[in-house]
C-alpha positions as MATLAB code, in Angstrom:
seq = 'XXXXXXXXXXXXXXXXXXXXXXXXXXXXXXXXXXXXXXXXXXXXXXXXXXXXXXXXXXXXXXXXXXXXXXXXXXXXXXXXXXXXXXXXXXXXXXXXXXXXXXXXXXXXXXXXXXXXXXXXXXXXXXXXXXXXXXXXXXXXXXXXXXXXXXXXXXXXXXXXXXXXXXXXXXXXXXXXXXXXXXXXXXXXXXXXXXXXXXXXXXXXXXXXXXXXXXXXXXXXXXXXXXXXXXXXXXXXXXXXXXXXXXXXXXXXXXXXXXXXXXXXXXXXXXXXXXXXXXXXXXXXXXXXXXXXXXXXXXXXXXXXXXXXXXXXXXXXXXXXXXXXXXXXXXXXXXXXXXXXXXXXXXXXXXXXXXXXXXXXXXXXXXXXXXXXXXXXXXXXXXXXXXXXXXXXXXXXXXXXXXXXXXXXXXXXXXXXXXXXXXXXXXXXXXXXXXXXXXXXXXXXXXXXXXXXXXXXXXXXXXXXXXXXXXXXXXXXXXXXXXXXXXXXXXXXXXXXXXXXXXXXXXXXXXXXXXXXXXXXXXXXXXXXXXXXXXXXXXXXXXXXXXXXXXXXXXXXXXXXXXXXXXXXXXXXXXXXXXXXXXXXXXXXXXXXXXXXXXXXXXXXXXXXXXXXXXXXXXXX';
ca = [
      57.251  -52.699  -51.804;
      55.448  -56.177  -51.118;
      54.190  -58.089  -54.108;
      50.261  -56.369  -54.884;
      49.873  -59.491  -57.497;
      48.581  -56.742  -60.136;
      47.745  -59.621  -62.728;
      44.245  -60.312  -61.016;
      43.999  -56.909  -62.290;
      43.838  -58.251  -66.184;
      43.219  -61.614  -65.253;
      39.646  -61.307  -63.888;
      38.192  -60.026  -66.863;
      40.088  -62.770  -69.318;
      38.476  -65.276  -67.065;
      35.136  -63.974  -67.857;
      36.302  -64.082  -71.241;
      36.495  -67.590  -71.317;
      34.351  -68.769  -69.247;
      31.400  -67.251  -71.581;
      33.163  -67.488  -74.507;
      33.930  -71.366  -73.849;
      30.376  -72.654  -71.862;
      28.190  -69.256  -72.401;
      26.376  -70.247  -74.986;
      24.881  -73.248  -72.730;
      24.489  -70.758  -69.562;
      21.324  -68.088  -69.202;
      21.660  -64.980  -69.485;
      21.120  -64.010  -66.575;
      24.396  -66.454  -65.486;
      26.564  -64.918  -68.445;
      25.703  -61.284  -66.761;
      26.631  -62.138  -63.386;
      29.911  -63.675  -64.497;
      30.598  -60.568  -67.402;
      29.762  -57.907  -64.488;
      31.651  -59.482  -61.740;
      34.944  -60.401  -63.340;
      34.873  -56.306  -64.268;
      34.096  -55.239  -60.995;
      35.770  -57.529  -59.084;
      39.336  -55.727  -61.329;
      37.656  -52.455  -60.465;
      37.735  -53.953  -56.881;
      41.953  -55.074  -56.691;
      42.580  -52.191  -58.484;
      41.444  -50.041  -55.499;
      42.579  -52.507  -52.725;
      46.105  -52.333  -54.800;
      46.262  -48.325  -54.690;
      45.330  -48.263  -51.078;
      48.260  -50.612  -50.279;
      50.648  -48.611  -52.913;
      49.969  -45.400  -50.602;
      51.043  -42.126  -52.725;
      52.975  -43.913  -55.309;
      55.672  -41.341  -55.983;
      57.532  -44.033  -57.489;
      56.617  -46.767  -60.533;
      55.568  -50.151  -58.118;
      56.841  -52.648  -60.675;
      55.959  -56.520  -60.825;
      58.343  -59.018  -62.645;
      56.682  -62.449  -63.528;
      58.531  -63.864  -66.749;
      61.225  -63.555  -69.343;
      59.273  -63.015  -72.576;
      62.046  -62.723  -74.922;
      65.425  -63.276  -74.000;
      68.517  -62.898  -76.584;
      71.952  -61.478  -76.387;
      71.524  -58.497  -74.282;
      67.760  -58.260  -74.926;
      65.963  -59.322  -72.220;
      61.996  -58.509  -72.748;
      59.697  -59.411  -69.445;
      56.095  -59.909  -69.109;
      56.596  -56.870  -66.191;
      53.299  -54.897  -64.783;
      53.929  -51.436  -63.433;
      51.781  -49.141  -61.381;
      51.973  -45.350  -61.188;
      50.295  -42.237  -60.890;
      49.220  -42.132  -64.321;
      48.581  -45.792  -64.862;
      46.610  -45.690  -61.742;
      44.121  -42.974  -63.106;
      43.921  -45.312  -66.166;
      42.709  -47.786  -64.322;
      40.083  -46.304  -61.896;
      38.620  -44.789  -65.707;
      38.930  -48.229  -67.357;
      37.525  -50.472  -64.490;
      35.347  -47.768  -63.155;
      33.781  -46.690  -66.479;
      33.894  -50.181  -67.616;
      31.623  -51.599  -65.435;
      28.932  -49.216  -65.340;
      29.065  -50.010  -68.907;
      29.101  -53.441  -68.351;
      26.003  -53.340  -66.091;
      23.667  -50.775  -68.544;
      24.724  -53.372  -71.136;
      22.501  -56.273  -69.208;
      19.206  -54.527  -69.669;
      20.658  -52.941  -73.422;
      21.613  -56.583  -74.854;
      18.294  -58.291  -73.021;
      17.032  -58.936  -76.657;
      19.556  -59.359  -78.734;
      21.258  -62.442  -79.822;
      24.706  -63.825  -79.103;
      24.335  -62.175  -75.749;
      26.825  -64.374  -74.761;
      29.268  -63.754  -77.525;
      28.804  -59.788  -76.741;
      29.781  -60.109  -72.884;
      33.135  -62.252  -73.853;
      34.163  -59.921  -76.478;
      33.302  -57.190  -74.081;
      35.356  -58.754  -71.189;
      38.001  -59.785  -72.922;
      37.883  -55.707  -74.627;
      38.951  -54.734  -70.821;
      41.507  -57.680  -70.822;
      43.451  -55.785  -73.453;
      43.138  -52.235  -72.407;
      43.873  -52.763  -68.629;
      47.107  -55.312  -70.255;
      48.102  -51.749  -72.401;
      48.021  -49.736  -69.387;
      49.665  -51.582  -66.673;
      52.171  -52.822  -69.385;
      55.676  -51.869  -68.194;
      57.385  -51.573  -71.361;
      56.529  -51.459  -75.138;
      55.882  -54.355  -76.426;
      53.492  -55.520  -73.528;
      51.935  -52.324  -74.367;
      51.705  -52.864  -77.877;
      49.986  -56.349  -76.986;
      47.343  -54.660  -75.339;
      47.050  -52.488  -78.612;
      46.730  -55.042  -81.196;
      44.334  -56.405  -78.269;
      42.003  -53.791  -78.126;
      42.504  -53.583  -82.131;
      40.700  -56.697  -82.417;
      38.397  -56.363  -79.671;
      37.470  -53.389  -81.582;
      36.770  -55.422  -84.818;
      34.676  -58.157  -83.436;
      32.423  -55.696  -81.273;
      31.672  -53.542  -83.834;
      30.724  -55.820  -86.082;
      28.777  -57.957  -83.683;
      25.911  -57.783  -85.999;
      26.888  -60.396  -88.418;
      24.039  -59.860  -90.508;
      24.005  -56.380  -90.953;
      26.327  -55.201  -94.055;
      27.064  -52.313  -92.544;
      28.309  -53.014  -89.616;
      30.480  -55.865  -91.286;
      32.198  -52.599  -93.405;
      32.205  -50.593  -90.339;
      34.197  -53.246  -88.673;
      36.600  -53.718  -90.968;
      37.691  -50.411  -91.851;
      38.026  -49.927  -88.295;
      40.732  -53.081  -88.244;
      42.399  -51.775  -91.454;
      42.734  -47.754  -90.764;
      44.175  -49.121  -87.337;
      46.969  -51.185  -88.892;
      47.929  -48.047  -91.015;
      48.952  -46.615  -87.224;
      50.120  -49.833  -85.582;
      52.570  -49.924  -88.750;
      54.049  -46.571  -87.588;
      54.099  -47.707  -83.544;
      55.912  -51.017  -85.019;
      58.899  -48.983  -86.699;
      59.333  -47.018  -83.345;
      59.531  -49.672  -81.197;
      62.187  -51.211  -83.379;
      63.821  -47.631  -83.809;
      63.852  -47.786  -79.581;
      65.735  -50.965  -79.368;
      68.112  -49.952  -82.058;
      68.989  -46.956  -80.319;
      68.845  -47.812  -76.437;
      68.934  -51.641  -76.763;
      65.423  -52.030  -74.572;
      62.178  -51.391  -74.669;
      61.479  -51.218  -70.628;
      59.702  -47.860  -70.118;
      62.125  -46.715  -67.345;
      65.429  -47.676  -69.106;
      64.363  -46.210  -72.322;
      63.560  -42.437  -70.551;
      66.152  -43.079  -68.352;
      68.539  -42.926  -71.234;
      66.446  -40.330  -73.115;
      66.160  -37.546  -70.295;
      70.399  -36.667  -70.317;
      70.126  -36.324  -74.756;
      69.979  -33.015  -76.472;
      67.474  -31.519  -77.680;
      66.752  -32.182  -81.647;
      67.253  -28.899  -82.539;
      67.261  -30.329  -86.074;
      64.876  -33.395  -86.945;
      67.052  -36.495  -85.679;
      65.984  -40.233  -84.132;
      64.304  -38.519  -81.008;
      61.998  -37.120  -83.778;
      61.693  -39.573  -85.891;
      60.702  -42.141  -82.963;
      58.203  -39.543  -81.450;
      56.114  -39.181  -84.659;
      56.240  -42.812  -85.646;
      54.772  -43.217  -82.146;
      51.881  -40.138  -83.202;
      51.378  -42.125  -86.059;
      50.239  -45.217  -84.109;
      48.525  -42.348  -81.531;
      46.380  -40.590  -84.346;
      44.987  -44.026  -85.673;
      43.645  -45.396  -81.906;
      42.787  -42.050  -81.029;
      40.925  -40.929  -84.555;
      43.111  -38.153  -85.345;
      43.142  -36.446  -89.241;
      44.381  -38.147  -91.102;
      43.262  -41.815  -89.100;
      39.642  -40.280  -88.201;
      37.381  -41.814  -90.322;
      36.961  -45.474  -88.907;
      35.362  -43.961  -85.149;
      32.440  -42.605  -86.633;
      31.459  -45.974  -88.663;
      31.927  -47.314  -85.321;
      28.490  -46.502  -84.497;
      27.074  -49.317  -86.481;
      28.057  -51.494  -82.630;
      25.836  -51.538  -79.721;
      25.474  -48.571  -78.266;
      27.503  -50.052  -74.831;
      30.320  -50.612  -77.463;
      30.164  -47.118  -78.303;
      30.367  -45.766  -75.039;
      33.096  -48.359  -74.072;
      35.061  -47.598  -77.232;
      34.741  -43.954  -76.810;
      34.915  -42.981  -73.354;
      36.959  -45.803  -71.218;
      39.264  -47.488  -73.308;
      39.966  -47.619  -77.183;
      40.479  -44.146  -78.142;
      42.283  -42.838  -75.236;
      44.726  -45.388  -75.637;
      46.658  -43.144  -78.420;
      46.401  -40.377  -75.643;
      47.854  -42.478  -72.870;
      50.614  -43.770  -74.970;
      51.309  -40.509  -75.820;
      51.821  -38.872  -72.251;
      53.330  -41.853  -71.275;
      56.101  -41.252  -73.694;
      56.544  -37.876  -72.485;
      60.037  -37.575  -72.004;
      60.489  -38.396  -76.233;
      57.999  -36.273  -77.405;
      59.376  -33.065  -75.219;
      62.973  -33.682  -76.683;
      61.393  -32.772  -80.235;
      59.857  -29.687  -80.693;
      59.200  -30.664  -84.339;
      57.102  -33.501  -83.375;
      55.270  -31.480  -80.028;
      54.205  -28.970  -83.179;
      52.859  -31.834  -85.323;
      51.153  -33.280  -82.249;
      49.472  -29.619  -81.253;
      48.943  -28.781  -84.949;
      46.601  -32.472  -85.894;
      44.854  -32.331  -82.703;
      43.853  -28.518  -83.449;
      42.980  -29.348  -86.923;
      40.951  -32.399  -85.754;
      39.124  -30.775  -83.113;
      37.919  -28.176  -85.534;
      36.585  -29.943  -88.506;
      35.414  -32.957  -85.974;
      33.576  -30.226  -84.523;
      31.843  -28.642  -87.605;
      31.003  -31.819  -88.792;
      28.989  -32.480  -85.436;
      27.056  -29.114  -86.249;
      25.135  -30.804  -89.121;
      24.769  -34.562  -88.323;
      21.647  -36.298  -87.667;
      22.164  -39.793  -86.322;
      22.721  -38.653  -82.402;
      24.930  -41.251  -82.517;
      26.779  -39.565  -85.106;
      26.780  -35.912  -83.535;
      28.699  -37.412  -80.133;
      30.861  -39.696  -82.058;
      32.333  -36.452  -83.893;
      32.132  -35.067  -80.821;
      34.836  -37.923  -79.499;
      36.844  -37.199  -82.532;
      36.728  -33.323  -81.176;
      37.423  -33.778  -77.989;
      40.396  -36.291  -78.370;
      41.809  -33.197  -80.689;
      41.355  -31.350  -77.747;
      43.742  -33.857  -75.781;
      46.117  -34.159  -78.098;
      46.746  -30.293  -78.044;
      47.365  -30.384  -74.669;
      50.256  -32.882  -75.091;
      51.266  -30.975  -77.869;
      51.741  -28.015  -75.711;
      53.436  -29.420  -73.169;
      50.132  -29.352  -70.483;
      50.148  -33.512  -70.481;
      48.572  -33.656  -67.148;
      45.784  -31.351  -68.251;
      45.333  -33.929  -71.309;
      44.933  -37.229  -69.183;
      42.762  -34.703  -66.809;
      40.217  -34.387  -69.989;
      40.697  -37.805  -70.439;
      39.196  -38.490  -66.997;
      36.401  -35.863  -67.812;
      35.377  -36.754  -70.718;
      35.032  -40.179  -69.913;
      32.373  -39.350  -67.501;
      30.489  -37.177  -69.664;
      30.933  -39.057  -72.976;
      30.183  -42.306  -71.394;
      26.807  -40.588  -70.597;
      25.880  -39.128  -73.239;
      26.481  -42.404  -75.505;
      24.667  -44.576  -72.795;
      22.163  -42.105  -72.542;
      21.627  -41.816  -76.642;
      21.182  -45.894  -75.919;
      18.661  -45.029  -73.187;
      16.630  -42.778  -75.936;
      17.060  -45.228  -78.535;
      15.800  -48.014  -76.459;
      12.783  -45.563  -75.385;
      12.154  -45.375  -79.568;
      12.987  -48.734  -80.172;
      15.926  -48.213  -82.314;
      15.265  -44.902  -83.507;
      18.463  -42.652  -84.067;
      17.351  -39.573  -86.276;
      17.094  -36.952  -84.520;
      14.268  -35.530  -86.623;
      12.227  -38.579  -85.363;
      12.215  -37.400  -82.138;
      10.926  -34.353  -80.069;
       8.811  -33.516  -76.829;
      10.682  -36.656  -75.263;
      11.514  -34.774  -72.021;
       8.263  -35.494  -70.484;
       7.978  -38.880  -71.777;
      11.299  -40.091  -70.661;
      12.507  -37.758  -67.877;
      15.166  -39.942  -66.148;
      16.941  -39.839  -69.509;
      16.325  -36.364  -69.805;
      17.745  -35.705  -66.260;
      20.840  -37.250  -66.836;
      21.726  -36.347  -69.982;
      21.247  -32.905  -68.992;
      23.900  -33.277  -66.498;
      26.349  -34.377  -69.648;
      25.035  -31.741  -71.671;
      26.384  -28.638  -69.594;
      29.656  -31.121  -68.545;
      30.732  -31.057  -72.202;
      29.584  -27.638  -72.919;
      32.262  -26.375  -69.884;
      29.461  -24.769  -67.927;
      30.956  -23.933  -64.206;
      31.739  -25.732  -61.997;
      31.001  -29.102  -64.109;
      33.446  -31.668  -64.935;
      34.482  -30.315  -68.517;
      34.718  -26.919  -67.514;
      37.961  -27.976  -65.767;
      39.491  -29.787  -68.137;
      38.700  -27.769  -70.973;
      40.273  -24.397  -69.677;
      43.254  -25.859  -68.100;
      44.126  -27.151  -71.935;
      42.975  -23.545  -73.057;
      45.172  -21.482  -70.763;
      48.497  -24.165  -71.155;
      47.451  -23.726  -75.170;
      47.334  -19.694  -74.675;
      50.826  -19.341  -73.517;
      52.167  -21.642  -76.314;
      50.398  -19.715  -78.863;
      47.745  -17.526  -78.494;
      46.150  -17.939  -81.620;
      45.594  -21.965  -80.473;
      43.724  -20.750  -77.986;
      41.180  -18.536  -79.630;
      40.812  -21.635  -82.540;
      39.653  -23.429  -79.352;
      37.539  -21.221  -77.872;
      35.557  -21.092  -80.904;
      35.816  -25.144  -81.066;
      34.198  -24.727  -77.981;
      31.545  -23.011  -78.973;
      31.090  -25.512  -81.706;
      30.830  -28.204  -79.109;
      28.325  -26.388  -76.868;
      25.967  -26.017  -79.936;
      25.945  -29.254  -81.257;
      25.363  -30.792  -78.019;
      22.212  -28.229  -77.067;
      20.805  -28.833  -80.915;
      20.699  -32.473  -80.346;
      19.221  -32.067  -76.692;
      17.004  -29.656  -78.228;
      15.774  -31.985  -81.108;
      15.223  -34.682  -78.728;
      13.804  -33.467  -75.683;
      11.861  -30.264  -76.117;
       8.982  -28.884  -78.573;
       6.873  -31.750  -80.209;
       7.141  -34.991  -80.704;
       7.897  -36.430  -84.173;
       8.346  -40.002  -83.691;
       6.109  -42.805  -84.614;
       6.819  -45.208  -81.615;
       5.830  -45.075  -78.202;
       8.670  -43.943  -75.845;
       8.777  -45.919  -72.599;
      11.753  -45.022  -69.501;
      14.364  -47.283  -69.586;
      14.787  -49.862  -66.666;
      16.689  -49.349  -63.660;
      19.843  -51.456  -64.992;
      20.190  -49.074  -67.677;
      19.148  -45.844  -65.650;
      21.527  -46.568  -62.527;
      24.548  -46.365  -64.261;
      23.353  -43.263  -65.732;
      22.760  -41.629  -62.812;
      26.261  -42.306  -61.537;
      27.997  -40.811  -64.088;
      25.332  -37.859  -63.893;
      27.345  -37.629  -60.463;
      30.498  -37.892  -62.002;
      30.056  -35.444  -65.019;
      28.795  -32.857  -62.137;
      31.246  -33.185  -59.652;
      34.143  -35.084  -61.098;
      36.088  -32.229  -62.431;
      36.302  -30.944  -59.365;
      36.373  -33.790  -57.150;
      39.300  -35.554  -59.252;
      42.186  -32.861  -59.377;
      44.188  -34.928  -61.906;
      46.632  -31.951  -62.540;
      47.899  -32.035  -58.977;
      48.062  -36.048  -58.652;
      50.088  -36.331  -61.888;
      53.085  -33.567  -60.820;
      55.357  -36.745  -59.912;
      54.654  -38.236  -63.292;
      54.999  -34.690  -65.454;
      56.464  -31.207  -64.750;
      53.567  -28.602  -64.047;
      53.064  -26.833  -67.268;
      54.188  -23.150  -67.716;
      51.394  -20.650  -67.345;
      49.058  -18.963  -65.057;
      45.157  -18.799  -64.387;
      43.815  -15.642  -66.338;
      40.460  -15.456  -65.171;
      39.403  -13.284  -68.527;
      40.667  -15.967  -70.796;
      38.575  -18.724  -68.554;
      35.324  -15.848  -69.031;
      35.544  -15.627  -72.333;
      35.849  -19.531  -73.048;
      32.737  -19.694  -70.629;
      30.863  -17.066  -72.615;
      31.922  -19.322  -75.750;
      29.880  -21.800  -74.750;
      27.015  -19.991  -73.230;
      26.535  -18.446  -77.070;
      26.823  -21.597  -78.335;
      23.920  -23.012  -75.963;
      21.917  -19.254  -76.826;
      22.361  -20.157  -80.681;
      21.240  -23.492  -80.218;
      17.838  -22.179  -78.347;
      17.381  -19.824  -80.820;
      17.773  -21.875  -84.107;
      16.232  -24.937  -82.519;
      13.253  -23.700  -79.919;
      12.927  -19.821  -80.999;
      13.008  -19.992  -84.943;
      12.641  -24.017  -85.652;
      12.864  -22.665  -89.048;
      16.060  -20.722  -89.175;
      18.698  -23.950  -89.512;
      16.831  -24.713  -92.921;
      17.488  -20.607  -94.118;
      20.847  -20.760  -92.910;
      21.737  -24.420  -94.591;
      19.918  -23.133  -97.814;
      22.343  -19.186  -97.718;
      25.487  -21.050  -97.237;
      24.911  -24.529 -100.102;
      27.788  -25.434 -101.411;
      29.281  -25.528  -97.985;
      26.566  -26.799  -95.589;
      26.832  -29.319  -98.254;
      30.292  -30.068  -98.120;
      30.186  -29.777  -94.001;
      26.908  -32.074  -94.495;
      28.938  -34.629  -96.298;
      32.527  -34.743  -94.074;
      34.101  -32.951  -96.697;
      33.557  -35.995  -98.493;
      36.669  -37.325  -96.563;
      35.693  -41.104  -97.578;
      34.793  -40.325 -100.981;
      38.584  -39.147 -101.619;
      39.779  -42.541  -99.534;
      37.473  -44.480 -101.853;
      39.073  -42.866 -104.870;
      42.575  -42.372 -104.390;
      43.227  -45.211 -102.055;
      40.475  -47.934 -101.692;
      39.223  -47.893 -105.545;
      42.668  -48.335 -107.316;
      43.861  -51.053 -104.586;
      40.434  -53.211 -105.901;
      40.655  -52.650 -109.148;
      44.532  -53.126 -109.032;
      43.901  -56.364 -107.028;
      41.371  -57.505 -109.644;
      42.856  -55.886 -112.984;
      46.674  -56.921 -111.663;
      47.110  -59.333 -108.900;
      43.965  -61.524 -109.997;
      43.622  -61.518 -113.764;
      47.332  -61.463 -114.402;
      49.661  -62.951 -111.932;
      46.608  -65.486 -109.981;
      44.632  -66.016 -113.370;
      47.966  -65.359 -116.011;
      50.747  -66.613 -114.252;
      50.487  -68.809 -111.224;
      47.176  -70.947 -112.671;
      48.741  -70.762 -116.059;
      51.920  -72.527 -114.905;
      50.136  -74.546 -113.225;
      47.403  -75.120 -115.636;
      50.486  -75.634 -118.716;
      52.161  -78.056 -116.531;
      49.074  -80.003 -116.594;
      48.100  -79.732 -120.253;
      51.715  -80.909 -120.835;
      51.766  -83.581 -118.757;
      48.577  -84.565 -120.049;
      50.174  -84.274 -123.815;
      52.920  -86.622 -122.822;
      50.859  -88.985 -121.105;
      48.420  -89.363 -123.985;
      51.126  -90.070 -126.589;
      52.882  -92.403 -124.305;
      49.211  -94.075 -124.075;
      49.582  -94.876 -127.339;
      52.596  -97.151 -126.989;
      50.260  -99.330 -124.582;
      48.499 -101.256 -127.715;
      48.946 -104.972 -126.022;
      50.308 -106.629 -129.138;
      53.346 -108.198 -128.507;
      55.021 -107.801 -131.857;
      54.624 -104.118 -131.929;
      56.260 -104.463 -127.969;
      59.365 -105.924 -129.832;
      59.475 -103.865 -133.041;
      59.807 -101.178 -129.809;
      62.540 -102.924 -127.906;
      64.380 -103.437 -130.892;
      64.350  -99.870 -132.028;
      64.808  -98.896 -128.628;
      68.456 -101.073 -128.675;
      69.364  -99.441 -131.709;
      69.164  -96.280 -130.729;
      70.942  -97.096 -127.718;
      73.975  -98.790 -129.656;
      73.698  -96.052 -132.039;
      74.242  -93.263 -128.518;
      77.027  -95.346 -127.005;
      78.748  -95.470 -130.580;
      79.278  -91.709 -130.709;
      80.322  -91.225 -127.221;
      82.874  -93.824 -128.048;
      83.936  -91.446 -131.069;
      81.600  -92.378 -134.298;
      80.638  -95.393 -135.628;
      82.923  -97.578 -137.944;
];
């Protein structure tokens, strides 16, 4: 195939990046937007123009441009690649990206550093579109620290708020936990097949055995979870993507729906052809996400902050993902992937929309009634609503079952642990729409529509949360890239995951419309554990003091007082006072009177005579 130049792909957005981050701060706004928004869409624009050229891309399109890292028989490249998978990575990343980009010009109107936000924002997309289109680890891994960072400096873009400076942070530090694991695999890879290049390293995988028992296969496939369940928020690595709220809401939605978090997910499908030649590992992967889907979920059930309830919602559904790959059913994880983006994307840029409306108002018990006062909002967040609650024929709906069914025939109890999960998800979503749009309002500001800047985007991925599952058969693209997964469509098992989250919506209407006053009988019966659920199982309260605690006081008590304070300053502090010793007793010698200088020179010879004397064997 002819050279598609795939770098403009990457290379448009880093060229936003520094334009505005070098000259942005002397441009208007209004200049910083064009050039943010255009450098994203003009990617989103090569990326199609390079897929239309690439026709059906049954095979990898790969582009070499340099030796990175050349030694012995290592030979590293800075190589882009193109397939079927990277190429739905890319319409998500580019497409979802720039919608996000655009809402984010009337969002950010007000703020300050708008300039600052639309680099780091542009150079976010740098990253992620450099992980994806990376043909081999390491470039991949680039992109991951990238996005890492990105990650860091968006979330705490509010330099002033406390809050969001802790937010950001734990974010960075959780995150090298898992890029420690990734690191040993990658070396682990070129120990054992000498290269990190995607295709030679499967290429050499695909003829090995099966690890029957746990061996390297297995041992490189959950080092590589490892670095998956920390950029995709899995238990134990969870915890930072809910502080990650304390962002802009665009950095939410950008962060949760188009690139961050799915990057554990992508990594993880695109290292297929490990992961299936350990069964071990495949059960670990099933067994987190399942486990993370289901207390992400409950959590979601008694939150708040409706920034909160869909950020434990991303935690949920990523759990969701990850059982798919566990399972085998990769395709149907990269199809929720795709689904999810749309609806997620929508429902944070539409929390933004009702934030905005309440300027800056998150608590949901603030709110109320706002479906007549805001009604765009209300429209289109309906449309995510029954997308993520997997009402037919909407996006999620698709998505969701095909990772029920391939769960189902790996183990039927998985599957009814995610119906329920399910269920979960439909009523958390239908208590917040409830709480916000419908019976009184509660507030104390004056809800006004968003503009059209923030509203258009909206109503395009309205579109794509309706018709986008079924539109985008990502299943069917991806059979070149993985095997079809064993199973077949058993229309009861799709009813009853459909009545799963029709009782979940009917429970929400009840508790939240019907009796307003039930939730408060029901949270008072259960106490202890609405309390516990209410809290996150106090999650970070155990981090704090069995990991976070004794490393401060340890760094104080230990590294500080002793070794800083004790040893280091006190050698160099006793070196000092001795020097200073010496040099004050030699001061003394300094008197300027001559005959004491020569009472000194003559001792001085003495001694000297006196030393050579016994060298030379005593003296006579």
């Amino acid at each position: 195939m002819n050279d598609q130049q795939l770098w403009l792909i990457p290379a448009l957005p880093l060229a936003g990046f520094l334009i505005n981050g070098l000259f942005g701060k002397k441009f208007p706004n209004i200049l910083v937007s064009i050039i943010a928004v255009a450098s994203v869409l003009g990617s989103f624009a090569w990326v199609l123009k390079t897929l239309g050229a690439l026709g059906d891309l049954e095979h990898a399109h790969v582009e070499h441009y340099l030796t990175w890292i050349q030694s012995g028989p290592v030979n590293i490249g800075v190589d882009l690649a193109v397939d079927r998978l990277t190429a739905v990575m890319l319409l998500v990343v580019t497409g979802i990206g720039s919608l996000i980009h655009i809402y984010a010009v009337g969002y950010m109107s007000h703020e300050g550093g708008y300039y600052r936000f639309f680099a780091y924002l542009n150079l976010f997309m740098f990253f992620m579109l450099t992980l994806v289109m990376g043909a081999n680890f390491l470039l991949l891994f680039v992109g991951w620290e990238g996005v890492g960072l990105c990650s860091y400096l968006l979330i705490g873009f509010y330099i002033l708020k406390k809050s969001a400076g802790d937010a950001a942070k734990k974010a960075f530090v959780v995150n090298r936990v898992g890029d420690f694991g990734f690191s040993l695999a990658m070396f682990l890879i070129m120990v054992q097949f000498g290269s990190l290049d995607f295709q030679k390293v499967f290429e050499a995988v695909k003829p090995l055995p099966v690890d029957q028992t746990p061996g390297i296969l297995t041992a490189i496939a959950l080092l590589l979870f490892v670095g998956a369940a920390g950029k995709s928020a899995q238990v134990p690595l969870y915890v930072w993507l809910p502080d990650a709220m304390e962002g802009p809401t665009p950095v939410s939605a950008l962060i949760h729906a188009a690139t961050m978090v799915t990057a554990g997910v992508y990594m993880t499908a695109r290292a297929a052809v490990i992961f299936q030649h350990s069964p071990l590992a495949m059960d670990v992967v099933a067994t987190v996400g399942l486990i993370t889907a289901v207390m992400a979920a409950t959590i979601g059930l008694t939150q708040y902050d409706i920034k909160k309830v869909f950020a434990y919602s991303t935690v949920s559904q990523l759990g969701y993902m990850f059982i798919a790959c566990g399972v085998g059913a990769f395709s149907a994880g990269i199809y929720h992937v795709v689904t999810h983006a749309f609806f997620k994307a929508l429902l944070f840029l539409g929390a933004g929309s009702v934030i905005h409306a309440l300027s800056g108002e998150q608590d949901l018990r603030h709110m109320g009634g706002l479906a007549k006062k805001i009604p765009i909002t209300f429209a289109v967040l309906a449309c995510a609503w029954v997308a993520i609650a997997g009402v037919p024929p909407f996006a999620g709906f698709f998505s969701k079952d095909e990772i029920l069914l391939a769960a189902h025939h790996h183990a039927p109890w998985m599957y009814w642990v995610g119906v329920i999960t399910a269920g979960m998800t439909a009523f958390y979503v239908s208590r917040a729409m409830f709480m916000c749009f419908f019976g009184s309002y509660r507030g104390h500001h004056h809800p006004h529509e968003s503009p059209f800047v923030m509203w258009g985007p909206l109503a395009v991925l309205a579109v794509l949360s309706l018709a986008g599952g079924w539109y985008f058969k990502v299943p069917h693209y991806l059979e070149p890239v993985f095997p079809v997964a064993e199973g077949h469509h058993d229309e009861t098992l799709v009813y009853i995951s459909v009545a799963a989250g029709v009782i979940g919506i009917g429970l929400a209407a009840l508790m939240y419309l019907i009796k307003p006053g039930l939730p408060d009988t029901i949270s008072g019966a259960l106490g202890p554990i609405y309390k516990l659920v209410y809290n996150k199982y106090f999650v970070d309260e155990v981090y704090d003091a069995t990991i976070v605690n004794p490393m401060v006081a340890g760094s104080r008590g230990v590294l500080w007082r002793i070794f800083d304070a004790g040893i280091i300053d006190g050698i160099v502090n006793g070196t000092a006072v001795v020097a200073r010793t010496v040099g004050g007793g030699l001061r003394l010698l300094q008197s300027g009177n001559i005959r004491s200088y020569a009472a000194w020179v003559t001792l001085g010879c003495v001694v000297v005579l006196l030393a050579l004397g016994v060298m030379s064997g005593g003296v006579k």
